[in-house]
N, C-alpha and C positions, 0 to 999 in steps of 0.2 A: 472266558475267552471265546469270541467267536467262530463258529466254524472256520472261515477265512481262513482269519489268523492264525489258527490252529494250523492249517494246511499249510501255510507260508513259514510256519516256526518248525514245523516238522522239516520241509525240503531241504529248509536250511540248515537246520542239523545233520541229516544226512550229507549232503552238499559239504558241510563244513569237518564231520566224522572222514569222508573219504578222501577231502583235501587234505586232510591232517594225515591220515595212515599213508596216503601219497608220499607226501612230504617225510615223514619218516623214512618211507623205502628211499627216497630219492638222499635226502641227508641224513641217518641213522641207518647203523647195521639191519641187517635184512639177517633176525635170531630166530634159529628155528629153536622150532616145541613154542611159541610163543604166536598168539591171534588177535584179531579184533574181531566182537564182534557187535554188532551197534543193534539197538530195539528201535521200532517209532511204533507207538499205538494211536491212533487215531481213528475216534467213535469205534466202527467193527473191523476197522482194517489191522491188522498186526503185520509190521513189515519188519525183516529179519536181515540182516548183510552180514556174512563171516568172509572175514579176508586170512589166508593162513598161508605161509610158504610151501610150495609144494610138497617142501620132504615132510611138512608133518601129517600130509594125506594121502602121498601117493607111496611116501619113503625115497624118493630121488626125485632132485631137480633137473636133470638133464633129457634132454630128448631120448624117447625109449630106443635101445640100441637095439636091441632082440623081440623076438616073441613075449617071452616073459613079460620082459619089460611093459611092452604095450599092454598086455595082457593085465595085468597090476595096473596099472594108468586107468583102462577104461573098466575096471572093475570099481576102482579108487571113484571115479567122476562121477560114477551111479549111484554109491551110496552116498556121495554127495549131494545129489541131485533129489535124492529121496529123505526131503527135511523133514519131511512128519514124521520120520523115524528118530532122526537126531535131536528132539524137542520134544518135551514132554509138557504139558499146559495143564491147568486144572480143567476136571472132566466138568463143573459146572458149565464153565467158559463158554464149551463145544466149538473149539477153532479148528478150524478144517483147511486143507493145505489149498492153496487157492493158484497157487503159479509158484516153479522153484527156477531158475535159471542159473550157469556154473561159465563164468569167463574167466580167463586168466591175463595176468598181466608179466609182462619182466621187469625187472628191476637191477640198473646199473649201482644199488647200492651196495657196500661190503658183505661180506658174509660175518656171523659168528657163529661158528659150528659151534656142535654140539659140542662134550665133552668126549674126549679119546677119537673126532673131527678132525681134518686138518683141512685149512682154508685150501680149494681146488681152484680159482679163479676164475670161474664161469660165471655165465649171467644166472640171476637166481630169479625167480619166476612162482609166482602166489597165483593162489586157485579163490576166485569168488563166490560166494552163493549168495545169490538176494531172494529170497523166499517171502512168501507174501501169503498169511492166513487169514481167512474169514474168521471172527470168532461172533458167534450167537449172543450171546450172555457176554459180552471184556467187565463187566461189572465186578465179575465173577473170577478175571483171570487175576491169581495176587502171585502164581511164580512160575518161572518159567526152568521148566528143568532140563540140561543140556548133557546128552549124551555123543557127543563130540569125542568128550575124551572116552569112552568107553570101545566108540568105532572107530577111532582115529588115536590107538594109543603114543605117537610119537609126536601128539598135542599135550604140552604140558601145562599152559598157563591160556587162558582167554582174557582179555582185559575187555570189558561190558561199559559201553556206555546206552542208557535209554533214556525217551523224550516222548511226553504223551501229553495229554490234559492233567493228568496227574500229578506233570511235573518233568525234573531231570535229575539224574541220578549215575552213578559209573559203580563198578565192581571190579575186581578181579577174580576169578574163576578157577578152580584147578580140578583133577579127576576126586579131591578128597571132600571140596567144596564146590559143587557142581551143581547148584541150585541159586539163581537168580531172583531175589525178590523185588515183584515192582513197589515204585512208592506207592503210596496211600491216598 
C-alpha cells in the first residue's frame, strides 16, 4: 500500500473510530470504568486517542464544586496529558512522546453507573487524549503496554481498536490484561 493510501486509510479510521464512540455517547449508555482507545501507526508516526468518561479519571463528572474538587480535576488532566507515562512501547522501538493534547466533550447520552451508583441525571462528559509518538525503529514496536488502569484505577475495561500498514485489529483491555499486541 502506498504511502497515500496509507494516510487516507489511516484518517479514515480514526474519522470513523471517533464517529462511532460519538455515536455510542449520543445513542448508547455513557458506562463508566469503560474506554476507547484507538492506535494508527503509520511509517514513524504512532498516534494514540483515549476517550474515557470523566468519573473514570478524574472520579466525578460534574463541574468542581470546591477546592478539592478542582484540585483532583487539574491534577487528573496532568497525568492525562503526560502519555508517555501511561504507555509503555518496546525499548527497541525508541518512541518518544511527540504532542499529547486533553479536550473534553459532554454527552446527552444515559448514564450507567457503576455498581452501588445511582443514575443522578446530569450531563456526563468524557475526557480525550490524542497523543502522538515519534518512534525510531516501529519495526521494532510488537506491543504497546497500557498503564491507564494502573493511574486511573476507576478505568476498568479499554476496548482497543488499531490500523497501520500491518493491518487492523481491536482488543479488549482490562488492569489484569493490560498489554496490547500489534498485528504482525
Amino acid at each position: 500500500m502506498n504511502q497515500r493510501r496509507l494516510t487516507l486509510a489511516v484518517i479514515s479510521f480514526i474519522a470513523a473510530a471517533s464517529a462511532h464512540a460519538a455515536e455510542q455517547h449520543t445513542h448508547a449508555a455513557h458506562v463508566h470504568g469503560i474506554g476507547q482507545l484507538n492506535i494508527a501507526l503509520e511509517g514513524k508516526q504512532l498516534s494514540l486517542e483515549l476517550i474515557s468518561p470523566t468519573a473514570n479519571i478524574v472520579g466525578f463528572e460534574h463541574s468542581p464544586g470546591n477546592d478539592q474538587e478542582h484540585a483532583a480535576q487539574s491534577k487528573s488532566v496532568a497525568r492525562l496529558k503526560d502519555a508517555a507515562a501511561l504507555f509503555a512501547f518496546d525499548a527497541g522501538a525508541k518512541c518518544v512522546l511527540s504532542s499529547a493534547e486533553v479536550s473534553n466533550t459532554l454527552s446527552e447520552a444515559p448514564s450507567v453507573p457503576a455498581e452501588g451508583e445511582e443514575e443522578d441525571g446530569q450531563e456526563h462528559m468524557d475526557l480525550n487524549l490524542s497523543a502522538s509518538f515519534s518512534c525510531a525503529q516501529p519495526q521494532l514496536l510488537k506491543t504497546i503496554g497500557v498503564k491507564v488502569f494502573s493511574t486511573f484505577p476507576l478505568t476498568s475495561t479499554l476496548n482497543v481498536a488499531f490500523v497501520g500498514e500491518r493491518g487492523q485489529s481491536a482488543a479488549k483491555l482490562s488492569a489484569t490484561a493490560s498489554v496490547f499486541t500489534l498485528p504482525k
